[in-house]
Structures are given as C-alpha cells and as structure tokens.
C-alpha atoms as one frame of an Amber mdcrd trajectory, in Angstrom:
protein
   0.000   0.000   0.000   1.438   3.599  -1.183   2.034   6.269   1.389  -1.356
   8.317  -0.620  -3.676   4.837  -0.052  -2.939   4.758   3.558  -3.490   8.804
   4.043  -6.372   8.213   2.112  -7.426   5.297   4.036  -6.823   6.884   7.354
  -8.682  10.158   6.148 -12.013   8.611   5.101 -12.104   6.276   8.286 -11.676
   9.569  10.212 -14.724  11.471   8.216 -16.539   8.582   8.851 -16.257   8.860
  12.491 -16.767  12.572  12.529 -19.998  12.189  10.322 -21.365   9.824  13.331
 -20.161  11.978  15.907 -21.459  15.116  14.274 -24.428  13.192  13.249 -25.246
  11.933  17.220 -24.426  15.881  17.910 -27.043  17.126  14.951 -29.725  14.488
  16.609 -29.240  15.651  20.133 -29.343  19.595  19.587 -32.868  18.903  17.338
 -34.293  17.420  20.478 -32.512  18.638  23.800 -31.256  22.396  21.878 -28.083
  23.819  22.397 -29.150  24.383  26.136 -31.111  21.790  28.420 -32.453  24.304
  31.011 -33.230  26.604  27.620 -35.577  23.067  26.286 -37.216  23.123  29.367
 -38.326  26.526  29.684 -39.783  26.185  25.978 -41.202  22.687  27.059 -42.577
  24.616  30.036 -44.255  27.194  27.601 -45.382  24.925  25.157 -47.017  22.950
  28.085 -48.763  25.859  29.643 -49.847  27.182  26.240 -51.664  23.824  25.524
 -53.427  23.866  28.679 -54.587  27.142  28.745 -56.133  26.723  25.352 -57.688
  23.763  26.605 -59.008  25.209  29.091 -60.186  28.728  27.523 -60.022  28.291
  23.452 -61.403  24.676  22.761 -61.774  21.433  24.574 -62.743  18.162  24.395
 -65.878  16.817  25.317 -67.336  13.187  25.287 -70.968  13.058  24.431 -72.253
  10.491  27.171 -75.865   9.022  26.816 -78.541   8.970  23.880 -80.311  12.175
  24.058 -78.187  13.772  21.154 -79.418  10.796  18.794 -79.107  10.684  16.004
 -77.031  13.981  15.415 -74.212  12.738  17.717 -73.353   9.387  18.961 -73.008
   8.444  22.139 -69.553   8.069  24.004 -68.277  10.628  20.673 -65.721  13.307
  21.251 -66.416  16.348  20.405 -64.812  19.785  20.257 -66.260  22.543  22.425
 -65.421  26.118  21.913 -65.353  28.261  24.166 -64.982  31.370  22.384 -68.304
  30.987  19.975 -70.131  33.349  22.577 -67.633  36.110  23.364 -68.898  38.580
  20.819 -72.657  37.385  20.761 -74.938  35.014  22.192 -76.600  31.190  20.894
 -78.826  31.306  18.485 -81.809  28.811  17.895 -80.053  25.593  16.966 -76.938
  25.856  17.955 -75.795  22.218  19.810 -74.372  23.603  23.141 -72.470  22.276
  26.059 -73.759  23.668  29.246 -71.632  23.317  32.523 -73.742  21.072  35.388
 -72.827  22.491  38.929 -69.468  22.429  39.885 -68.175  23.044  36.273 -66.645
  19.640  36.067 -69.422  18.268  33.720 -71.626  19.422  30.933 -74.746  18.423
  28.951 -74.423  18.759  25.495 -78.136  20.035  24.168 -79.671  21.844  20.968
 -81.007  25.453  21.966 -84.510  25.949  20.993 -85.877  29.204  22.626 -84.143
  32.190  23.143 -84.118  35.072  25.741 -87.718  36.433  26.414 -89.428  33.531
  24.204 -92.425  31.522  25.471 -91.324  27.912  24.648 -94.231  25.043  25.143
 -94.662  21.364  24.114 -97.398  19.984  22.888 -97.642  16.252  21.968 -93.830
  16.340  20.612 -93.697  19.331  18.856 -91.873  22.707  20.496 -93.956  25.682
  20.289 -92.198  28.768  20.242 -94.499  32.000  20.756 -96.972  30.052  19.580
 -95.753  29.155  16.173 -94.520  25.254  15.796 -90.833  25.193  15.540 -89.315
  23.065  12.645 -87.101  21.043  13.714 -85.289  18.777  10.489 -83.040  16.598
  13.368 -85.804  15.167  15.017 -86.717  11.932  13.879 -88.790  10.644  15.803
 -91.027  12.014  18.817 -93.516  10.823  21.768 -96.511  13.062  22.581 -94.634
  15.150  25.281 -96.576  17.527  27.047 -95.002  20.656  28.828 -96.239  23.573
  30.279 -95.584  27.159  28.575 -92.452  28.295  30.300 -90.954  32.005  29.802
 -87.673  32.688  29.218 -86.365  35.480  31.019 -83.515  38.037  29.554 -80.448
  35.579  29.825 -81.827  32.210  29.592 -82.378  29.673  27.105 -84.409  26.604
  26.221 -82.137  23.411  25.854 -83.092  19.906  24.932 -81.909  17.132  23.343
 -82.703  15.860  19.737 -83.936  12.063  20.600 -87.527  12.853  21.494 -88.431
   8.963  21.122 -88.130   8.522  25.183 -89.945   9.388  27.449 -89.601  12.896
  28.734 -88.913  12.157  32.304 -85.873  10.318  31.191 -84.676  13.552  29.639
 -82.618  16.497  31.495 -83.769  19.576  29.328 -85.255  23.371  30.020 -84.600
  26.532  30.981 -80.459  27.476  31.447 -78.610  30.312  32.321 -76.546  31.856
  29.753 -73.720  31.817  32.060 -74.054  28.234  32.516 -73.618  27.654  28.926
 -69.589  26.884  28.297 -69.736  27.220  24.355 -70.689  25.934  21.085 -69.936
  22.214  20.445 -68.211  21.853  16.994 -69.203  18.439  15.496 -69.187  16.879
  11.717
C-alpha cells in the first residue's frame, strides 16, 4: 500500500467517524437544543400554552348518553369552543355544552328558545311563541306535554334531539346563559 492509499485510508475512516459523531451531535441539539435548562423553559411554555387553550379556546368533550341521537353518537368526542359566545350570544339551533354544577361536567343540548321567548310542548312538537318550531333533526317524537315556560332576559331553552323517550328520562329546560360553556363543533 502507497504512502497516498494509507493517508487516504486513514482520512475517510476519520470522516466517517466525525460524520457519526457530528451526526449523534445534529440528533441531540434537534431534540434537547443547544441548552437543556433553555428546552425546558420552551417545554414549560409549550405545556402551559396547551393547557390554557384547553381550558379557555377549545376542549374536548365526550358526548355520554342517547339524548343527542341521532345527530351525535353516544360516548363521541367532540370539540367545544369556548370562544363561539364572546362577541354574541346562541342562536336557535346551535348544539351547546352547558356546565352542570361544579363546572366539572356538561350536557351537550340543541337550543330551541331564546331570551324572552315563550317555549311550550305539545304532543312532541316545540312551540315557540306560539308558532310550531321546525325542527329537520328530530326523527322521531312521543306526545310530550309541557307547560308554557318564559324565558327570562339571559336564559335559554335546551333539549336534546332524541324525542323517542320518554320525557322524564330527559334532562332539558330553561339554562342560564352563564351556565352555557360554548358551542360544540361536530361533523
């Protein structure tokens, strides 16, 4: 072997070492950075930036039950967002999620009256002011029968689509607007 082979030789087993090297040193600055206690501050960041928009922006929500049928599924996740409302208010058909007491839980619902309405039922069919609401999601319905109930300035009529049970078997009525967390974002 010629004094150039073995320089040769020498030189690419070298660059071959220093690619891996370099290559372990490219890997470990994409994923720790240039500064450990610098990737864990931005970690830190990342981490409180995902949980406040969890918390404030959009969250997830898991439809539980058959009330919703057959618009949503039960045991489906769903996206609620919280910032629908901030520059106006539900309107009439909007599927909201509204917070039980406590604010751990919600019931996801369809709003049907709105502020200052007089909502009835009348063998099924929702009555608002009157006037028989149409309602295109409803399937199927039993003859439920309530009582005219007046909405005052910040509350709402919520109830579920499935009308086919019985309507004691159903949480739905009157809520707060300040008990409603958002709009649920489904399809």
């Amino acid at each position: 072997m010629t004094a150039v082979a073995i320089i040769s030789a020498r030189t690419h087993a070298g660059a071959s070492i220093a690619r891996r090297y370099h290559g372990a040193v490219a890997w470990r600055t994409f994923v720790v950075g240039r500064s450990l206690s610098r990737t864990l501050i931005r970690a830190l960041v990342i981490a409180l930036a995902l949980l406040l928009i969890s918390q404030y922006v959009i969250s997830p929500v898991r439809a539980y039950g058959i009330s919703m049928q057959p618009t949503l599924e039960p045991g489906a996740w769903l996206w609620l967002s919280r910032w629908a409302y901030l520059g106006g208010s539900p309107a009439r058909g909007d599927i909201v999620a509204v917070s039980l007491a406590g604010g751990q839980a919600v019931l996801v619902k369809r709003v049907v009256g709105l502020p200052g309405e007089r909502v009835t039922i009348t063998d099924g069919e929702v009555f608002i002011n009157g006037v028989p609401l149409a309602e295109p999601y409803v399937t199927r319905r039993r003859p439920w029968n309530v009582g005219e109930a007046q909405l005052g300035p910040h509350e709402y009529y919520v109830i579920g689509d499935n009308r086919s049970m019985p309507a004691h078997l159903h949480d739905f009525g009157r809520a707060a607007r300040s008990r409603i967390a958002g709009r649920v974002l489904h399809r």
